[in-house]
Biopython code that builds the backbone (N, CA, C, O; Angstrom):
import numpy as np
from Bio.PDB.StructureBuilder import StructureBuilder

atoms = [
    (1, "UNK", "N", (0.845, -1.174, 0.000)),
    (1, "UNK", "CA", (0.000, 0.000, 0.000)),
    (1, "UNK", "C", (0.896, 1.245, 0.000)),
    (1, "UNK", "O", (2.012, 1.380, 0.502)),
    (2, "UNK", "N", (0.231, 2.022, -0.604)),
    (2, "UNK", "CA", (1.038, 3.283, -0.708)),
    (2, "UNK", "C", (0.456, 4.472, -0.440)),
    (2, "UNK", "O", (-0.774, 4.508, -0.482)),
    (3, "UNK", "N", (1.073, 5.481, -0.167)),
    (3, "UNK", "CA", (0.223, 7.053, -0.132)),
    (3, "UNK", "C", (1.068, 8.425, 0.007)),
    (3, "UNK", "O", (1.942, 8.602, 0.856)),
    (4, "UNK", "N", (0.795, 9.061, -0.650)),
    (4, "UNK", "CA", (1.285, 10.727, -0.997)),
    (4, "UNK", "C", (2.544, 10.948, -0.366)),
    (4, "UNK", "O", (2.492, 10.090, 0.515)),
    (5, "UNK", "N", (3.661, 11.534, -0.224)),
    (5, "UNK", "CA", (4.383, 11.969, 0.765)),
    (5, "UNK", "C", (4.472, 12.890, 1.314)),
    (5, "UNK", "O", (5.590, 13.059, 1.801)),
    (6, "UNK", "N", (3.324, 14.124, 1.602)),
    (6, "UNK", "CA", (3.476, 15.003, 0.973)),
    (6, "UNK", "C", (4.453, 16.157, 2.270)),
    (6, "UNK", "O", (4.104, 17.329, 2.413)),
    (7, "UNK", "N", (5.439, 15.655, 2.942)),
    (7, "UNK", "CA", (6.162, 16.317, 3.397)),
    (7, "UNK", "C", (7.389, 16.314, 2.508)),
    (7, "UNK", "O", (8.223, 17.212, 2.618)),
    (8, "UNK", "N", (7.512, 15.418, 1.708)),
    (8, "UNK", "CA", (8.254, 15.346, 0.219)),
    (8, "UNK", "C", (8.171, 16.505, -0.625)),
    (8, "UNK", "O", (9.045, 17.286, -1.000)),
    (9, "UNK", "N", (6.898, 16.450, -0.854)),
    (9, "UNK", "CA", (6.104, 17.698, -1.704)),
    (9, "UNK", "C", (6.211, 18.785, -1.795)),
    (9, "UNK", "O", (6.231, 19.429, -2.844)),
    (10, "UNK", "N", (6.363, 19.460, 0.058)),
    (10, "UNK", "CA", (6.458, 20.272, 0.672)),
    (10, "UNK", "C", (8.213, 20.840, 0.626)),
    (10, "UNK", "O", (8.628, 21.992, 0.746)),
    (11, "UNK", "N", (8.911, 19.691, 0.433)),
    (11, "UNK", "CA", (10.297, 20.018, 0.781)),
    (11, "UNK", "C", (11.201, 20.388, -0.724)),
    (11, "UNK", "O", (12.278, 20.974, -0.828)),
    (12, "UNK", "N", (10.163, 19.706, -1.989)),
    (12, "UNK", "CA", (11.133, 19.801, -3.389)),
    (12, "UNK", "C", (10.541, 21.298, -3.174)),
    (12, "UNK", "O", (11.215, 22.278, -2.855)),
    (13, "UNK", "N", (9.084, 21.273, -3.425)),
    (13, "UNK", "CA", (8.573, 23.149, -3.607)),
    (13, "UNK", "C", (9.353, 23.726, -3.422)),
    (13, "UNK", "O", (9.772, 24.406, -4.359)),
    (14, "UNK", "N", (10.054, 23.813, -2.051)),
    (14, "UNK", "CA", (10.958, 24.743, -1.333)),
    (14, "UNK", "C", (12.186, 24.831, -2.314)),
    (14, "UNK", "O", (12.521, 25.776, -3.028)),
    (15, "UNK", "N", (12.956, 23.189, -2.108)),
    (15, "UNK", "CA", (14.168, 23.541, -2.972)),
    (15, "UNK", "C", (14.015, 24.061, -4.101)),
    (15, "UNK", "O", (14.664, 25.067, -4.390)),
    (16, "UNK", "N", (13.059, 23.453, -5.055)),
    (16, "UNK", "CA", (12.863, 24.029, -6.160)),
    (16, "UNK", "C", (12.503, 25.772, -6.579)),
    (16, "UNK", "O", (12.376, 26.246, -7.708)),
    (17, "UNK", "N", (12.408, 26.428, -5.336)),
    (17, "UNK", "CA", (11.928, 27.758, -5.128)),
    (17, "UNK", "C", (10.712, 28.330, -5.683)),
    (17, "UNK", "O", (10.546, 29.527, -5.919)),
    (18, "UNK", "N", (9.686, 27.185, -5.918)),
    (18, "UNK", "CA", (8.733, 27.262, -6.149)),
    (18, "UNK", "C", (7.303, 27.846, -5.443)),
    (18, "UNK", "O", (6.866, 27.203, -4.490)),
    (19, "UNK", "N", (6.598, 29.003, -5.874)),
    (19, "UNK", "CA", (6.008, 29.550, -4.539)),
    (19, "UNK", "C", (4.588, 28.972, -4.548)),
    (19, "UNK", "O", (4.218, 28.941, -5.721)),
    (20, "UNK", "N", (3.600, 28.484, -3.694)),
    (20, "UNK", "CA", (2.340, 28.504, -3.468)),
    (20, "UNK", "C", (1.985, 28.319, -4.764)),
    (20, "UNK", "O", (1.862, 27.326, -5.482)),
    (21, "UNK", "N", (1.787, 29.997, -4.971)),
    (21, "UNK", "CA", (0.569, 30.490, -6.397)),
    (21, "UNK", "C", (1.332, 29.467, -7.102)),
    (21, "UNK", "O", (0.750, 28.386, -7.002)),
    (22, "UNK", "N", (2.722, 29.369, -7.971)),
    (22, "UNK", "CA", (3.097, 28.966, -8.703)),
    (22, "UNK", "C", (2.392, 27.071, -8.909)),
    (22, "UNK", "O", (2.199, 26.404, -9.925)),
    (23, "UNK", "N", (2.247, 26.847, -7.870)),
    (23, "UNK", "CA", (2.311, 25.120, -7.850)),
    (23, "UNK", "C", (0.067, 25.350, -7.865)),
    (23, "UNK", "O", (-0.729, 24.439, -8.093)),
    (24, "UNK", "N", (-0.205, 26.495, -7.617)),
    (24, "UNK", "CA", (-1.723, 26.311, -7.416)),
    (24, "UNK", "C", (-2.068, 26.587, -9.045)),
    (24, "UNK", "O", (-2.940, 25.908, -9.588)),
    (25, "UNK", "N", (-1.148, 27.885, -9.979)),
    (25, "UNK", "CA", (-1.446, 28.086, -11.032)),
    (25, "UNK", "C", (-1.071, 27.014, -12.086)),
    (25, "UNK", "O", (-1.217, 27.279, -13.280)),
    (26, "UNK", "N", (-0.562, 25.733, -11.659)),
    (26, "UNK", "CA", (0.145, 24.553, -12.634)),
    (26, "UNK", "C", (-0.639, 23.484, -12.276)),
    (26, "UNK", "O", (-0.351, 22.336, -12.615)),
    (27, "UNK", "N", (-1.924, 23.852, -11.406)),
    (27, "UNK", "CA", (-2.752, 22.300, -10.565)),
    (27, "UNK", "C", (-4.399, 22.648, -11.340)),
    (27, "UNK", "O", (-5.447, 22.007, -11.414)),
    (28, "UNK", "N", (-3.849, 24.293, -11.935)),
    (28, "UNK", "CA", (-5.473, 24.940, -12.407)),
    (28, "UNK", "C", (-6.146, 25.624, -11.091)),
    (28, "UNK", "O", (-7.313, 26.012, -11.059)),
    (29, "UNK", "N", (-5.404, 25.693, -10.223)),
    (29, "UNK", "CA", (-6.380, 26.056, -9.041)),
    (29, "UNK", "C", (-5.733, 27.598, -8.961)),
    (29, "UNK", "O", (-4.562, 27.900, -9.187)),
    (30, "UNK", "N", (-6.988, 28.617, -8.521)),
    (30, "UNK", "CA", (-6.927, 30.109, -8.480)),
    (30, "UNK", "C", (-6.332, 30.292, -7.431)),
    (30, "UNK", "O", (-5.428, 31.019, -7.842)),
    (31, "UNK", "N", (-6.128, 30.159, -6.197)),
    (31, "UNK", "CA", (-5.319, 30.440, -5.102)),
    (31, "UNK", "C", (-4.192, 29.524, -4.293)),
    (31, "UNK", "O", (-4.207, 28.336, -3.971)),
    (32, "UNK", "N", (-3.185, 30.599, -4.096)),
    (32, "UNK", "CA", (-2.423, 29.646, -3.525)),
    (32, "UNK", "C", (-2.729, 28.391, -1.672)),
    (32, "UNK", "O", (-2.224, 27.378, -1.188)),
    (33, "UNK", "N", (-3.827, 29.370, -1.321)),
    (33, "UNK", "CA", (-4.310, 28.521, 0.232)),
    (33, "UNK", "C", (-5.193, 27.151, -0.375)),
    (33, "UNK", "O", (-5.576, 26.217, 0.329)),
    (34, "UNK", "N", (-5.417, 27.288, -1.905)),
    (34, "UNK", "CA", (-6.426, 26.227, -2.317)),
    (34, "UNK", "C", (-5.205, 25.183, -2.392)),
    (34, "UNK", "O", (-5.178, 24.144, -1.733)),
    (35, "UNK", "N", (-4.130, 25.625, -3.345)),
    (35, "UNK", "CA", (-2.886, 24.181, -3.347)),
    (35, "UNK", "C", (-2.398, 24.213, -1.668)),
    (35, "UNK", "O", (-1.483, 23.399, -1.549)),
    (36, "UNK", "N", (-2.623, 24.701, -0.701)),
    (36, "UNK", "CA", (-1.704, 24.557, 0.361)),
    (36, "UNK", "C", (-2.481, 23.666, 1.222)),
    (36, "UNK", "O", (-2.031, 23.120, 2.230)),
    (37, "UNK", "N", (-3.947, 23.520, 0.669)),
    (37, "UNK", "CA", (-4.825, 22.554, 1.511)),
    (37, "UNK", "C", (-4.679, 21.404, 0.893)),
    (37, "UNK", "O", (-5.203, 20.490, 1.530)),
    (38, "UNK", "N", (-4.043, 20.984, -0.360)),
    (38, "UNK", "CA", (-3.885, 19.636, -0.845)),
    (38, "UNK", "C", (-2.255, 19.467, -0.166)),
    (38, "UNK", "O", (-2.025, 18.411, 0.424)),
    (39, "UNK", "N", (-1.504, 20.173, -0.230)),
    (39, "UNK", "CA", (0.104, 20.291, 0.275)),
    (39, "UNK", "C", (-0.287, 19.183, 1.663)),
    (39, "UNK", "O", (-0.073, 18.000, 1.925)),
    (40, "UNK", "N", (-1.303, 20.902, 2.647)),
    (40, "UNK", "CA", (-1.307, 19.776, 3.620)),
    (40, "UNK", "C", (-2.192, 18.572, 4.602)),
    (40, "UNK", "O", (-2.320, 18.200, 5.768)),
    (41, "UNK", "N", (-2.602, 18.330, 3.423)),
    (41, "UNK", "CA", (-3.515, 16.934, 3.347)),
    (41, "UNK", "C", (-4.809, 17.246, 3.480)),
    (41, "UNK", "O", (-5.495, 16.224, 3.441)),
    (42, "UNK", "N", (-5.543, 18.396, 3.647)),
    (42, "UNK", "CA", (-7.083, 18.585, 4.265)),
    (42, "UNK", "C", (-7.757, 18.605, 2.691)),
    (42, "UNK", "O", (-8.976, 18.754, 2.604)),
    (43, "UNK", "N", (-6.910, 18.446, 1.410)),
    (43, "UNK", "CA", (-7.615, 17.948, 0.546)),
    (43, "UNK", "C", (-6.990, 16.704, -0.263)),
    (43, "UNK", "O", (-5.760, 16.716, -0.206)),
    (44, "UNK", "N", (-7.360, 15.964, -0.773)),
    (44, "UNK", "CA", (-6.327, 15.311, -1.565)),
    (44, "UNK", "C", (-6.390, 15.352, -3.334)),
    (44, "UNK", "O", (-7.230, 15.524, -4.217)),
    (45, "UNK", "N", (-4.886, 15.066, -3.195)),
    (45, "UNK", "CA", (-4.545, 15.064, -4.484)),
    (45, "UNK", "C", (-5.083, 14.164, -5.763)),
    (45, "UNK", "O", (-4.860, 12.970, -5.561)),
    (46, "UNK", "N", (-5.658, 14.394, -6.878)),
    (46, "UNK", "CA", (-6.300, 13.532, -7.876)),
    (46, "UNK", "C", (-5.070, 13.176, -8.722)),
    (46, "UNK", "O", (-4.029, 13.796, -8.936)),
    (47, "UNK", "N", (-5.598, 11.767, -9.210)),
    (47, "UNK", "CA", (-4.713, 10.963, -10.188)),
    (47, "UNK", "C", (-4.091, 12.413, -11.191)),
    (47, "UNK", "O", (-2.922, 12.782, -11.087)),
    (48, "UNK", "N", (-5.034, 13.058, -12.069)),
    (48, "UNK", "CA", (-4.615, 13.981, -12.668)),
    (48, "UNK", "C", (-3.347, 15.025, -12.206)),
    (48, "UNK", "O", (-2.266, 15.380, -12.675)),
    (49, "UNK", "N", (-4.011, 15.241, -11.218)),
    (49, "UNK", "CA", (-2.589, 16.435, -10.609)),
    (49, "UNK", "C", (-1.237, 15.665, -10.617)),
    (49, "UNK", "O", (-0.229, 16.287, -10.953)),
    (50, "UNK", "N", (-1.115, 13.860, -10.138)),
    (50, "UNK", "CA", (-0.023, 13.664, -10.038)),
    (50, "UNK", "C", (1.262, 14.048, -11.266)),
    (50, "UNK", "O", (2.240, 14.784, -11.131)),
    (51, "UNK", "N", (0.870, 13.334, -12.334)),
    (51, "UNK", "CA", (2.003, 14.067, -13.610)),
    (51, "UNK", "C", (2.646, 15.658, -13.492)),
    (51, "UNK", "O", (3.813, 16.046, -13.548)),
    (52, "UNK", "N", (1.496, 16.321, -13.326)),
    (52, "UNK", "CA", (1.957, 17.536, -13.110)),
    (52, "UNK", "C", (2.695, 18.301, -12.182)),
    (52, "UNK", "O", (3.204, 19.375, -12.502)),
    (53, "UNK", "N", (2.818, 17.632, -10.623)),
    (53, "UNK", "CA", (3.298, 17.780, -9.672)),
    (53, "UNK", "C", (4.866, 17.004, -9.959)),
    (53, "UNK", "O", (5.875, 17.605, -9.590)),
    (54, "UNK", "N", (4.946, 16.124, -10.396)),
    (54, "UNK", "CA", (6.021, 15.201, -10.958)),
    (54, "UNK", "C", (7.013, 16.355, -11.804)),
    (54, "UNK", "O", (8.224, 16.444, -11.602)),
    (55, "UNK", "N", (6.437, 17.006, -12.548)),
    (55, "UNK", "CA", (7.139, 17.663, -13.883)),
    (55, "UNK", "C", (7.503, 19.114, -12.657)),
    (55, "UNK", "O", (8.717, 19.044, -12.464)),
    (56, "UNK", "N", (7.150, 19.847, -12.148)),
    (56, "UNK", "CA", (7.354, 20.919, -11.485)),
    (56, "UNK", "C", (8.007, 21.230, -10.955)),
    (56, "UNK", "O", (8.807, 22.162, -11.030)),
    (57, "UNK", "N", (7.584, 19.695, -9.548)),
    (57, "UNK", "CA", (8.902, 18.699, -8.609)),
    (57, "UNK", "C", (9.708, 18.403, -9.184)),
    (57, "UNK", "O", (10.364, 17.788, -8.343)),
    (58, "UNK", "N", (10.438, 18.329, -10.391)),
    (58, "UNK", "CA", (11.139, 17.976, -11.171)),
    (58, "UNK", "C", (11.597, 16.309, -10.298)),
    (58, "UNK", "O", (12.609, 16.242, -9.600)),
    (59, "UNK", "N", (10.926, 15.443, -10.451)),
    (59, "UNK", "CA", (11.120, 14.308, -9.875)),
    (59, "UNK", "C", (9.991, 12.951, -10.528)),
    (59, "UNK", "O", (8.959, 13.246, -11.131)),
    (60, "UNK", "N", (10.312, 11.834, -10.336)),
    (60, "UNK", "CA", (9.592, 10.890, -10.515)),
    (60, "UNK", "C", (8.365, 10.875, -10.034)),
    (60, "UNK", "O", (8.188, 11.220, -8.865)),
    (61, "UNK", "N", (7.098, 10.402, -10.985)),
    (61, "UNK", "CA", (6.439, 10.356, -10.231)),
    (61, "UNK", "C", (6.138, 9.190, -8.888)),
    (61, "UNK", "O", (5.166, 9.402, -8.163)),
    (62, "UNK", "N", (6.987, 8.041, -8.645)),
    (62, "UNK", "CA", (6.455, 7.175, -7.538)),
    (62, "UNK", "C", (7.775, 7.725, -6.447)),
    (62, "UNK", "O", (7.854, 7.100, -5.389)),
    (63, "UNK", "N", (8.754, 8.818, -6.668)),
    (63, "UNK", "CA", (9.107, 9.748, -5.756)),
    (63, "UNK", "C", (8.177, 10.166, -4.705)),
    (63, "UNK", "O", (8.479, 10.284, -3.518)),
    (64, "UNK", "N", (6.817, 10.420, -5.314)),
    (64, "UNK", "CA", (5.929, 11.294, -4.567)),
    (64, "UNK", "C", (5.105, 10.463, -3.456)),
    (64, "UNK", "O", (4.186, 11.127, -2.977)),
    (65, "UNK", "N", (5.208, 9.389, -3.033)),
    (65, "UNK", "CA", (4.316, 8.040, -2.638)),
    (65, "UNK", "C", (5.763, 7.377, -1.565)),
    (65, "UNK", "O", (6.975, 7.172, -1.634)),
    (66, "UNK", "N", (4.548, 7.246, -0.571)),
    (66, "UNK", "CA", (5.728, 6.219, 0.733)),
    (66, "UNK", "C", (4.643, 5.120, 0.269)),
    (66, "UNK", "O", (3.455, 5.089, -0.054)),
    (67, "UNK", "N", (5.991, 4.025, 0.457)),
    (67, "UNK", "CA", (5.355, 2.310, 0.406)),
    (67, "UNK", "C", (4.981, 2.199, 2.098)),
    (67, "UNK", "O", (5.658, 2.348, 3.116)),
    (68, "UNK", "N", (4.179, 2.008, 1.951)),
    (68, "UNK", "CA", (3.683, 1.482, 3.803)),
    (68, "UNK", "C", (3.565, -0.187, 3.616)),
    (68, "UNK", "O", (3.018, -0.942, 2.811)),
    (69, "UNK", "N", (4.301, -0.312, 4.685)),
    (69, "UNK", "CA", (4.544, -1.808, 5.131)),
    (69, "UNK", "C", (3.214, -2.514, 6.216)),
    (69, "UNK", "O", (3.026, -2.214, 7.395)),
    (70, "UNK", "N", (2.763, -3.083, 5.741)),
    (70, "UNK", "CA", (1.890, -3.865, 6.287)),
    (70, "UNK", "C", (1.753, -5.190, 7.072)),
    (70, "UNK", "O", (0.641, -5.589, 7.419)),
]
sb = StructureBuilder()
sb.init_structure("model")
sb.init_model(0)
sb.init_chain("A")
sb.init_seg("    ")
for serial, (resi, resn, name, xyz) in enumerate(atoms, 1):
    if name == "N":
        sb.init_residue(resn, " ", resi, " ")
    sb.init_atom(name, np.array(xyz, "f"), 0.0, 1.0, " ", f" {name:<3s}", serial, name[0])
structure = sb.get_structure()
C-alpha cells in the first residue's frame, strides 16, 4: 500500500523555489491557500494532478508516494 508523501512535496517546492501560487497556477487552481490545503492533506490530491506535480517537482512520479509496510 502506498500514499502521498506530501512532506516530500512540501520540501522539493521549497528547494525548487517554487512559490504557493506557482504550484496552485500549474494544478489549475486560483489560489495559492487552495494548493496549500492539498500540500497539507485537508484535501487530496487527484490521479490527474499527479504528472503535473512530478514535472514541477522535477522528480519521478512514484518519488511522490511512501510504500507502507503492512
Amino acid at each position: 500500500m502506498e500514499r502521498l508523501n506530501l512532506p516530500f512535496i512540501a520540501q522539493r517546492r521549497n528547494e525548487c523555489k517554487l512559490t504557493l501560487q506557482e504550484m496552485a497556477e500549474a494544478l489549475g487552481f486560483r489560489n495559492a491557500s487552495t494548493y496549500l490545503k492539498y500540500e497539507k492533506g485537508e484535501y487530496d490530491f487527484k490521479a490527474n494532478h499527479l504528472p503535473v506535480l512530478a514535472k514541477k517537482l522535477r522528480c519521478n512520479m512514484l518519488d511522490l508516494f511512501i510504500r507502507l509496510v503492512c
